[in-house]
py3Dmol code that shows the C-alpha trace and the ligand (Angstrom):
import py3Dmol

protein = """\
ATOM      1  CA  UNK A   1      -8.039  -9.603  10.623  1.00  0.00           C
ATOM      2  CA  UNK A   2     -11.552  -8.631  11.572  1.00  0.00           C
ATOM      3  CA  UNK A   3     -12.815  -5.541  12.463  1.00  0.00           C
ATOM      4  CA  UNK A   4     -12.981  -5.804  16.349  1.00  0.00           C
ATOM      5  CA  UNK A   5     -12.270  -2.344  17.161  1.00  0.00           C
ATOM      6  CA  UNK A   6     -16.196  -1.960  18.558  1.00  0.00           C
ATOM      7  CA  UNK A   7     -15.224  -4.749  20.939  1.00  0.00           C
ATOM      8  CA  UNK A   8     -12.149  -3.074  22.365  1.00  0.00           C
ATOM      9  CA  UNK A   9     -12.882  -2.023  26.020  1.00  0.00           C
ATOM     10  CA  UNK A  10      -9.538  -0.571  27.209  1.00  0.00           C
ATOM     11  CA  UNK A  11      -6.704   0.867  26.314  1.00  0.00           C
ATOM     12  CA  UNK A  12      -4.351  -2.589  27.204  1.00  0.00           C
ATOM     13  CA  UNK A  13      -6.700  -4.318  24.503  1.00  0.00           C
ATOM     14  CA  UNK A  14      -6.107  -1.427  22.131  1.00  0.00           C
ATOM     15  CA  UNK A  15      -2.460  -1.622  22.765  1.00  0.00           C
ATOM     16  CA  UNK A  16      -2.610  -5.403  21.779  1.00  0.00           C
ATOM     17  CA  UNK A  17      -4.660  -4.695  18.694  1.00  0.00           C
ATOM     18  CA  UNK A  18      -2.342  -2.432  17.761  1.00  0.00           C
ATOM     19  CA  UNK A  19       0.632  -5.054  18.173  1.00  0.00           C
ATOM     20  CA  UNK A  20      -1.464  -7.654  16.106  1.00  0.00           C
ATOM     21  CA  UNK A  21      -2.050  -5.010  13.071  1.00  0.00           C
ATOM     22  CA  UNK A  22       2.005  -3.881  13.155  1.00  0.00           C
ATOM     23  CA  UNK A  23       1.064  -0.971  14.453  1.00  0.00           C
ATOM     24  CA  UNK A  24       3.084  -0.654  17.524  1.00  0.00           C
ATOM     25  CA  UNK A  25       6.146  -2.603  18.487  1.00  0.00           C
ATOM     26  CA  UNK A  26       6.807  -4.566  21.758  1.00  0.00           C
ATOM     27  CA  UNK A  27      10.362  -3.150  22.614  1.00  0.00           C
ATOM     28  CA  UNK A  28      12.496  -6.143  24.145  1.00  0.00           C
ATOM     29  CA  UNK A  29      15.468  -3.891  24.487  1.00  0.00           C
ATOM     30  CA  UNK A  30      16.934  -0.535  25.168  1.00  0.00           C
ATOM     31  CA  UNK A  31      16.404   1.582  22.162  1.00  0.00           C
ATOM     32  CA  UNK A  32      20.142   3.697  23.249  1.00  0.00           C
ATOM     33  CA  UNK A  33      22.242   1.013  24.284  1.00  0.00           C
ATOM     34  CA  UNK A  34      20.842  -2.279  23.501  1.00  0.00           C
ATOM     35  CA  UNK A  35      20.753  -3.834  26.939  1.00  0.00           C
ATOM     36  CA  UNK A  36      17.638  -6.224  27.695  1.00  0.00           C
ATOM     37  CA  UNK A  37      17.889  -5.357  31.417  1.00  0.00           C
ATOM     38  CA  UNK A  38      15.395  -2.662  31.749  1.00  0.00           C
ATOM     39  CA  UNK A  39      12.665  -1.828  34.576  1.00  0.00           C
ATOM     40  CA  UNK A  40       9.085   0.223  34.329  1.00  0.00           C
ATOM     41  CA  UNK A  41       9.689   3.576  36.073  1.00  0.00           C
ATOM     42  CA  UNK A  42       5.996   4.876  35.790  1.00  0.00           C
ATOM     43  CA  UNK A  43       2.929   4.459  33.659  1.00  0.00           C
ATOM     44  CA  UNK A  44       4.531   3.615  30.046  1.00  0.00           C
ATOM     45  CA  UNK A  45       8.270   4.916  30.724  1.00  0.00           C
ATOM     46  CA  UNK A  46      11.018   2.206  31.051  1.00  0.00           C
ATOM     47  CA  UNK A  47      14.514   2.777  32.575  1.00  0.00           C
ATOM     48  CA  UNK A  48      17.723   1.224  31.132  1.00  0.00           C
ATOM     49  CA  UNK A  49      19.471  -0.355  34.103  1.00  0.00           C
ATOM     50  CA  UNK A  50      22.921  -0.412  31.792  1.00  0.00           C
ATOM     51  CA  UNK A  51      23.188   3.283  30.857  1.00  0.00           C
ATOM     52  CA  UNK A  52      19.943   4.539  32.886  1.00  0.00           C
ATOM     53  CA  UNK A  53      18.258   6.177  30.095  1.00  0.00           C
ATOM     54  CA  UNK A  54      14.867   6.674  30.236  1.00  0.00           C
ATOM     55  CA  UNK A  55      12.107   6.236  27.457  1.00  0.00           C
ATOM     56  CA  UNK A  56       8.591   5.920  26.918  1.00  0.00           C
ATOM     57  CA  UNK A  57       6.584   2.961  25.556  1.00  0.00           C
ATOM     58  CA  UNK A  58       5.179   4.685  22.484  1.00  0.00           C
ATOM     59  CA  UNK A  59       8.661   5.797  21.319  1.00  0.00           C
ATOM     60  CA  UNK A  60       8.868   5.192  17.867  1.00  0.00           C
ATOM     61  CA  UNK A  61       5.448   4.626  17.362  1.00  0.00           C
ATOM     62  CA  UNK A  62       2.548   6.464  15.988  1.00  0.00           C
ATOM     63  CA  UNK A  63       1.909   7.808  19.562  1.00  0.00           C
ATOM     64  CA  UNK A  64       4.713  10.369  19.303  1.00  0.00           C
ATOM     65  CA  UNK A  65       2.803  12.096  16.367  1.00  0.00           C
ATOM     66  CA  UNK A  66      -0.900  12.119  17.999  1.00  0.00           C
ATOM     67  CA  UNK A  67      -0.607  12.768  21.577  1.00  0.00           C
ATOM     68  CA  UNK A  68      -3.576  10.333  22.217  1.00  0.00           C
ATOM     69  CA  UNK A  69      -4.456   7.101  23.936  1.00  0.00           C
ATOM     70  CA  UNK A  70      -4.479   4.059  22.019  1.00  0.00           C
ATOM     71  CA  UNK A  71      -8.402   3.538  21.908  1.00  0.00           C
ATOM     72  CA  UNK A  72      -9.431   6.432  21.459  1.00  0.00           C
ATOM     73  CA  UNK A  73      -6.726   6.029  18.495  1.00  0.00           C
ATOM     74  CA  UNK A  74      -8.358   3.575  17.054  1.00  0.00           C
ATOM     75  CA  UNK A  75     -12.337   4.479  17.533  1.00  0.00           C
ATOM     76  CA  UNK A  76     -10.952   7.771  15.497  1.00  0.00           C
ATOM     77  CA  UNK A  77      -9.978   5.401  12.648  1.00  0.00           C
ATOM     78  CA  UNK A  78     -12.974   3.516  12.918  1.00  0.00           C
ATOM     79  CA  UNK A  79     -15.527   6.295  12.726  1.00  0.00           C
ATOM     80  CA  UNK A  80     -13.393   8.020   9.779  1.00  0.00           C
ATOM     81  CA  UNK A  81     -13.549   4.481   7.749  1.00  0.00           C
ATOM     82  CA  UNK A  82     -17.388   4.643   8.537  1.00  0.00           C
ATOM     83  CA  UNK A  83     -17.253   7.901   6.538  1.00  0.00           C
ATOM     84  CA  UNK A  84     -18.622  10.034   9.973  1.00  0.00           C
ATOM     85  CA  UNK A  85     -17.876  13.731   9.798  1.00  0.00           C
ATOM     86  CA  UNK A  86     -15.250  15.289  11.337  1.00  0.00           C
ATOM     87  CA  UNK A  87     -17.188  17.153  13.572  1.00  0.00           C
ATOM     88  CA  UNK A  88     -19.295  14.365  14.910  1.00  0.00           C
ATOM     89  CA  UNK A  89     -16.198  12.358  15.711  1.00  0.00           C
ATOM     90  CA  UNK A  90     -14.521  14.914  17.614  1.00  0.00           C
ATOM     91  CA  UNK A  91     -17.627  15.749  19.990  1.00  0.00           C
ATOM     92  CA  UNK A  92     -18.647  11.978  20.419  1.00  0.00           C
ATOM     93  CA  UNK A  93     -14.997  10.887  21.034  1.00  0.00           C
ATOM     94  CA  UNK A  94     -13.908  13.898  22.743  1.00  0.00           C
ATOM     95  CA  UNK A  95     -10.520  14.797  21.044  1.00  0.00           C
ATOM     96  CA  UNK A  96     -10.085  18.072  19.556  1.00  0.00           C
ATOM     97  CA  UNK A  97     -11.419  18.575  15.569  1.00  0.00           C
ATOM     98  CA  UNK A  98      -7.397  19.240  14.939  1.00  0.00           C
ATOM     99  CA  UNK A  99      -6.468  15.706  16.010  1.00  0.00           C
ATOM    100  CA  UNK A 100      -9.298  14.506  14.020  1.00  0.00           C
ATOM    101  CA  UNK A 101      -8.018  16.441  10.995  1.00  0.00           C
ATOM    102  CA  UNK A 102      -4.620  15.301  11.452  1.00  0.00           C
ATOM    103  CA  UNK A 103      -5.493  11.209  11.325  1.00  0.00           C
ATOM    104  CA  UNK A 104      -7.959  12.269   8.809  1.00  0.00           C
ATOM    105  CA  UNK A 105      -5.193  13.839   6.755  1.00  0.00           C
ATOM    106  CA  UNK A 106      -2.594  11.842   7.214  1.00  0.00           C
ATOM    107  CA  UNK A 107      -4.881   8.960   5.799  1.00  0.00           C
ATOM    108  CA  UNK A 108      -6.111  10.957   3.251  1.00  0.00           C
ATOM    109  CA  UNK A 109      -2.601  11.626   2.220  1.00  0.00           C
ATOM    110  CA  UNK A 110      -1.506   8.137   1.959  1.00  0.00           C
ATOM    111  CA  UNK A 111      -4.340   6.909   0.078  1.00  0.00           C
ATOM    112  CA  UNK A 112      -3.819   9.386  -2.890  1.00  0.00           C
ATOM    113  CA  UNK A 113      -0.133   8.958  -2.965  1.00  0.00           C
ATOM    114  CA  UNK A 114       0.241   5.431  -2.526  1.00  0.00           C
ATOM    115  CA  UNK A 115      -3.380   4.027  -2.911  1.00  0.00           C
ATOM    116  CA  UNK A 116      -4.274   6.070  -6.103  1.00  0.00           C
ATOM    117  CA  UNK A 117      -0.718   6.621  -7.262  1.00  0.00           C
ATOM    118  CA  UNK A 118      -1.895  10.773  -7.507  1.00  0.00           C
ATOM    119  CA  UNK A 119       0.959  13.117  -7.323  1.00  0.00           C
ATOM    120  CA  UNK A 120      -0.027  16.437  -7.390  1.00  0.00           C
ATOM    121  CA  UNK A 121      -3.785  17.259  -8.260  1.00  0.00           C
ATOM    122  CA  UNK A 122      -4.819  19.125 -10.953  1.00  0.00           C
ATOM    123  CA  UNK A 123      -7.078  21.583 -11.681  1.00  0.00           C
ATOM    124  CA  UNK A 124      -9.420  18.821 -13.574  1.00  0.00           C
ATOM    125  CA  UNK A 125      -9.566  15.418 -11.811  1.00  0.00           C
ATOM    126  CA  UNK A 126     -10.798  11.969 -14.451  1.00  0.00           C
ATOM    127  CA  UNK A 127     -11.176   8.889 -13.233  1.00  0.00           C
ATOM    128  CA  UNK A 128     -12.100   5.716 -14.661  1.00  0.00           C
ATOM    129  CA  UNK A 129     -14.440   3.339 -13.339  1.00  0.00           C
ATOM    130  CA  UNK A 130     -15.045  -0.213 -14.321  1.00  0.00           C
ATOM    131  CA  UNK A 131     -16.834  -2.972 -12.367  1.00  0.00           C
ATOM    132  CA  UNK A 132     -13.969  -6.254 -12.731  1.00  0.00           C
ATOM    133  CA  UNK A 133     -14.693  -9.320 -11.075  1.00  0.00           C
ATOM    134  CA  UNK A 134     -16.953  -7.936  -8.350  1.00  0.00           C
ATOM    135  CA  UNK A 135     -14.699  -5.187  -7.468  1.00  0.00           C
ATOM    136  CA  UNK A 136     -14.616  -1.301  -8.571  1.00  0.00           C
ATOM    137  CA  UNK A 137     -11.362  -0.197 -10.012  1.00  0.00           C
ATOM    138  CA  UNK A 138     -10.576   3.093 -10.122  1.00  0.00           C
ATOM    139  CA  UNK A 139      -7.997   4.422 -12.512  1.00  0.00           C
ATOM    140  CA  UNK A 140      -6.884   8.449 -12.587  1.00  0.00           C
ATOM    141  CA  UNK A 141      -6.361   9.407 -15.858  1.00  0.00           C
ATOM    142  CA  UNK A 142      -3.754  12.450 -16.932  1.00  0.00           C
ATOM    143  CA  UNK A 143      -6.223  13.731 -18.806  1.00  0.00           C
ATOM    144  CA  UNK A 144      -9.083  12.531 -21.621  1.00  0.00           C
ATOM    145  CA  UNK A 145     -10.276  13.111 -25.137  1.00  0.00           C
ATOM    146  CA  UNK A 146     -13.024  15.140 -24.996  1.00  0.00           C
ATOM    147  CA  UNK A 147     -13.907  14.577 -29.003  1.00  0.00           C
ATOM    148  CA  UNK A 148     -15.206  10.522 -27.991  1.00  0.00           C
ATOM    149  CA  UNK A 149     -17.520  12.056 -25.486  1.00  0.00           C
ATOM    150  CA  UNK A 150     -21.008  11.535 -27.119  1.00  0.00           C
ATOM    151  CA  UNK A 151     -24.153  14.029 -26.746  1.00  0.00           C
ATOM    152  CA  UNK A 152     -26.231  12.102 -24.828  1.00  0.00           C
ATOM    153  CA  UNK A 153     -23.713  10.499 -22.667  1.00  0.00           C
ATOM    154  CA  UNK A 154     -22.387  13.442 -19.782  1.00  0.00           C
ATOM    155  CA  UNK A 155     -24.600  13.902 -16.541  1.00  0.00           C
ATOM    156  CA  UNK A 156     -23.477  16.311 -13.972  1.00  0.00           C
ATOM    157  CA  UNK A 157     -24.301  16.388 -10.176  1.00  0.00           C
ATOM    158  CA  UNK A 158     -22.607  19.734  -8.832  1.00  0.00           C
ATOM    159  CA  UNK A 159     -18.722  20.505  -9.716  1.00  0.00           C
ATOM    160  CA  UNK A 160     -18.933  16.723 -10.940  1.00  0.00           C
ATOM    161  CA  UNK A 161     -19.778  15.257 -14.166  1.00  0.00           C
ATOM    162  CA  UNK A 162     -20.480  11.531 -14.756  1.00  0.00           C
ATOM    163  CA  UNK A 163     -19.355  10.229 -18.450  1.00  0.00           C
ATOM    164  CA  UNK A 164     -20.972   6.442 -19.715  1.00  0.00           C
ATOM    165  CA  UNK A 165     -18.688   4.778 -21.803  1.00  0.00           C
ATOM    166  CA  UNK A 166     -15.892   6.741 -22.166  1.00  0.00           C
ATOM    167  CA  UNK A 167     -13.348   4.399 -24.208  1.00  0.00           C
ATOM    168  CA  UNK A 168     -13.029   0.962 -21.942  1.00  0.00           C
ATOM    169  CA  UNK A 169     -14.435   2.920 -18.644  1.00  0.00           C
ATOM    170  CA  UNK A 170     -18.313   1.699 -17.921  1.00  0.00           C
ATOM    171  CA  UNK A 171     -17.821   5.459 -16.062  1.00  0.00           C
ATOM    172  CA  UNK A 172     -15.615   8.270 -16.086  1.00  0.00           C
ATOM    173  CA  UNK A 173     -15.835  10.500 -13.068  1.00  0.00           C
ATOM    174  CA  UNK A 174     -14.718  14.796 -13.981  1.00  0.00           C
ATOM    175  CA  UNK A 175     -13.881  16.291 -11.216  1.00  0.00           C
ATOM    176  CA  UNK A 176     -13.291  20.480 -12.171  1.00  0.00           C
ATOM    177  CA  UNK A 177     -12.781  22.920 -10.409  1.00  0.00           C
ATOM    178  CA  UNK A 178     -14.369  25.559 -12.686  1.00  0.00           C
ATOM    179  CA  UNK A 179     -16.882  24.198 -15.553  1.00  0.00           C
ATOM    180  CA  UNK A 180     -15.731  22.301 -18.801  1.00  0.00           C
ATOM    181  CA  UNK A 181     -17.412  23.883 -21.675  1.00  0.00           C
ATOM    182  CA  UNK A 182     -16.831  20.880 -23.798  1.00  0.00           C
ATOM    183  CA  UNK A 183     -18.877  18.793 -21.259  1.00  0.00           C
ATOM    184  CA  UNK A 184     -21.347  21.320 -20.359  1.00  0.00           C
ATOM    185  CA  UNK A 185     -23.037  21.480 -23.844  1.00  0.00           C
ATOM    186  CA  UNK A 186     -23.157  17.807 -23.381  1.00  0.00           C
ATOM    187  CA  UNK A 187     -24.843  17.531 -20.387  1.00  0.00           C
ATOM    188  CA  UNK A 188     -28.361  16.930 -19.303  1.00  0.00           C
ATOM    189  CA  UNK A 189     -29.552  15.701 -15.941  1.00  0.00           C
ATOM    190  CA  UNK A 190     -27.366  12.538 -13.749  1.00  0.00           C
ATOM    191  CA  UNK A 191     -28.982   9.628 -15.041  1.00  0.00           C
ATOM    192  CA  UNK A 192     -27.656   6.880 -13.155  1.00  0.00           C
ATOM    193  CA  UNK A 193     -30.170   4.052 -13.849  1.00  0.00           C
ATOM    194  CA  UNK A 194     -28.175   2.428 -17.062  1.00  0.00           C
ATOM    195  CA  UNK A 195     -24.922   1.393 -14.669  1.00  0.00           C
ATOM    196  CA  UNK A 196     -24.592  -2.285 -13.430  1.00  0.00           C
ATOM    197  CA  UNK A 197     -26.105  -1.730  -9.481  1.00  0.00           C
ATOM    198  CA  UNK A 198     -22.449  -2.434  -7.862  1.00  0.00           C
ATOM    199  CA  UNK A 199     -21.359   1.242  -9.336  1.00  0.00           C
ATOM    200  CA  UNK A 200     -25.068   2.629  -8.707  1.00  0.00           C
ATOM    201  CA  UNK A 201     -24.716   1.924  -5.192  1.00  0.00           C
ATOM    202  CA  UNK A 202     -20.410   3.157  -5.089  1.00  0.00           C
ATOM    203  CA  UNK A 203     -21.627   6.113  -7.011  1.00  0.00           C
ATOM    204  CA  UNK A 204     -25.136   7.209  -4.831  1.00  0.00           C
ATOM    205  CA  UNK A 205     -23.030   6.710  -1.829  1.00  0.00           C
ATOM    206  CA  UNK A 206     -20.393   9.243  -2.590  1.00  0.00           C
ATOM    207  CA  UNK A 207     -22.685  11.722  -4.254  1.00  0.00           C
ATOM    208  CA  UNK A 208     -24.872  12.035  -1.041  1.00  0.00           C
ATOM    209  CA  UNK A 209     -21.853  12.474   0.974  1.00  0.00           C
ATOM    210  CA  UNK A 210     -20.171  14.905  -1.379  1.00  0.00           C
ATOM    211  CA  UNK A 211     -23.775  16.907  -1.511  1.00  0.00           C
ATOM    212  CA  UNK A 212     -24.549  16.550   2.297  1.00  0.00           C
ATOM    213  CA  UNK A 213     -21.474  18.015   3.488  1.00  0.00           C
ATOM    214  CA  UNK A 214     -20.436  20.530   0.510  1.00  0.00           C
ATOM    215  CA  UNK A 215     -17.467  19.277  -0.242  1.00  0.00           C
ATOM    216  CA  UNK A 216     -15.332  21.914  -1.840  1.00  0.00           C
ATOM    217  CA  UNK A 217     -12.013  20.304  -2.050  1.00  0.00           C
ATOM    218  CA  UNK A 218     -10.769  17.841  -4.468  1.00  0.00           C
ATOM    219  CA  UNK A 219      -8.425  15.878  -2.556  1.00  0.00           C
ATOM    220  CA  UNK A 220     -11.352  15.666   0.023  1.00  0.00           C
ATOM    221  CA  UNK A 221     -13.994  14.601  -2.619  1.00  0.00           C
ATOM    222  CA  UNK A 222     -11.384  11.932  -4.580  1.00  0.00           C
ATOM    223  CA  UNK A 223     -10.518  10.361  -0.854  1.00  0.00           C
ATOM    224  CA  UNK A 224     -14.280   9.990  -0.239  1.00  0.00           C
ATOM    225  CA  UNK A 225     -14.624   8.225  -4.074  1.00  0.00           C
ATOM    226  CA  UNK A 226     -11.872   5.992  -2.443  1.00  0.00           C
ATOM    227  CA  UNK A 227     -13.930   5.238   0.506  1.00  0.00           C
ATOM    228  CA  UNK A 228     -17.108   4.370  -0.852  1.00  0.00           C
ATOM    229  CA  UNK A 229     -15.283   1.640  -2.675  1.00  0.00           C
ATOM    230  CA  UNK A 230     -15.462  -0.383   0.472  1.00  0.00           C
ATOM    231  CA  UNK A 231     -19.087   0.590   1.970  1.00  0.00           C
ATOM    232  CA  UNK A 232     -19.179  -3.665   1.575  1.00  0.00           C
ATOM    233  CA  UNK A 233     -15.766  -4.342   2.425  1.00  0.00           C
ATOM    234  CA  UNK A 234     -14.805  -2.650   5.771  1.00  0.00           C
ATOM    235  CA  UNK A 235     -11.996  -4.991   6.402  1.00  0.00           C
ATOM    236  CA  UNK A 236      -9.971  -4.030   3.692  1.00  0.00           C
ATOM    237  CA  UNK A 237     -10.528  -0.272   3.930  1.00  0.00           C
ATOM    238  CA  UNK A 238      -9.187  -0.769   7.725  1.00  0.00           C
ATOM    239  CA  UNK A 239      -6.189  -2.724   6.296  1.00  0.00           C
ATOM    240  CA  UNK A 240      -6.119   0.122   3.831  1.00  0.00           C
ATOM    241  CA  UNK A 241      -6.241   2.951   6.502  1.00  0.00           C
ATOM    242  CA  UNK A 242      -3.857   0.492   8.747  1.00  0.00           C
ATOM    243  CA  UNK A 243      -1.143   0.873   6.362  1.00  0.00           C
ATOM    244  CA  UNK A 244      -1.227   4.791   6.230  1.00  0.00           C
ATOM    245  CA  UNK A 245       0.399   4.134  10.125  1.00  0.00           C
ATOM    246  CA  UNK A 246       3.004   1.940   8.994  1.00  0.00           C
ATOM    247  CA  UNK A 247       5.660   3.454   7.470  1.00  0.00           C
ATOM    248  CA  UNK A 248       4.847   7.209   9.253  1.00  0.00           C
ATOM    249  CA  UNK A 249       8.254   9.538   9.160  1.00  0.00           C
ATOM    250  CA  UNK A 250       8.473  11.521  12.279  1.00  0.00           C
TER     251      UNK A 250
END
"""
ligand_1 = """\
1
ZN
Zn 20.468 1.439 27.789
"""
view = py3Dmol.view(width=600, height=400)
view.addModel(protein, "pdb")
view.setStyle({"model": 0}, {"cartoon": {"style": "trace"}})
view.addModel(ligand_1, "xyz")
view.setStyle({"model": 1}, {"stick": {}})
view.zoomTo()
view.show()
């Protein structure tokens, strides 16, 4: 599955995109009475010639929940997996910030509770980070001993602190919403330079987004950790952000 969405010209080719990621279903029958004998009435609405019901062509989809046209679905998704602001994709795409917020959330949603296996987020956030087989993996911690922390090891960019070696993690990543004492009389300035260039580059691309657009909250700044994962690896992120659509409860 490769990222076409940037070659999509219409909303028919969106439609069949859709179809070939899952995301919407062809219906071959009617959805009340299970008669195959149905007729188009107007632009997507079909009428059941057995019990002459009537029902649209999104029904059941993820066009009940986002009152917007396939494309434009989909060049929403595209531009959040690129990691563009909110903002920026409402003007250029012309759909209102709160649709863009929605999506946004609704992904953002998915990949802590299903991606990142996060519950409910506390006040302190640790992650670990190790580089395995050319891949990042992320692990979220409960919480951490702070007594294996060494002196020299804690940097701290903002509301975040950056820990080498913490047990088997190359990196843990603090998260706090207020500051850690313990870690604060550890710290000294981010010193990045000693981590394999894979997590250099995962960990300067998050920072400048986190610092460019003041990130306050924590869900938002763990879902963009999450994203920068894939700055090399669109295709999965889309699968990724594909599967937040799947299984959507109305
Ligand atoms: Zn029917």
């Amino acid at each position: 599955m490769g990222l076409l969405i940037k070659h999509l010209k219409n909303d028919e080719d969106a439609e069949l995109f859709l179809k070939n990621v899952g995301l919407l279903k062809t219906k071959e029958k009617c959805p009340y009475c299970g008669s195959t004998e149905y007729y188009v009435i107007r632009r997507n609405h079909y009428k059941c010639k057995s019990c002459r019901r009537e029902w649209s062509k999104y029904k059941g989809s993820i066009f009940e929940n986002f009152r917007i046209k396939p494309l434009k679905f989909l060049k929403i998704l595209e531009a959040l997996s690129e990691g563009t602001v909110l903002k920026k994709i409402s003007k250029d795409l012309n759909v209102s910030y709160n649709t863009v917020l929605k999506v946004r959330n609704l992904i953002r949603e998915h990949v802590l509770k299903n991606i990142l296996n996060v519950d409910e987020l506390e006040e302190n956030i640790f992650i670990g980070v190790n580089h395995v087989n050319h891949k990042i993996k992320l692990d979220y911690l409960k919480t951490i001993d702070f007594s294996l922390i060494k002196d020299n090891k804690v940097g701290k960019l903002g509301r975040i602190y950056f820990i080498h070696d913490y047990k088997n993690y190359e990196l843990l990543i603090v998260i706090s919403e207020n500051t850690i004492p313990e870690l604060d009389e550890k710290s000294r300035e981010l010193i990045l330079s000693k981590l394999k260039k894979e997590l250099r580059v995962f960990v300067d691309d998050f920072t400048n987004k986190i610092s460019s657009r003041k990130l306050v909250n924590n869900k938002t700044i763990l879902y963009s950790i999450f994203l920068s994962l894939y700055i090399n690896d669109k295709n999965t992120l889309h699968e990724i952000i594909f599967s937040a659509f799947q299984n959507i409860k109305k």
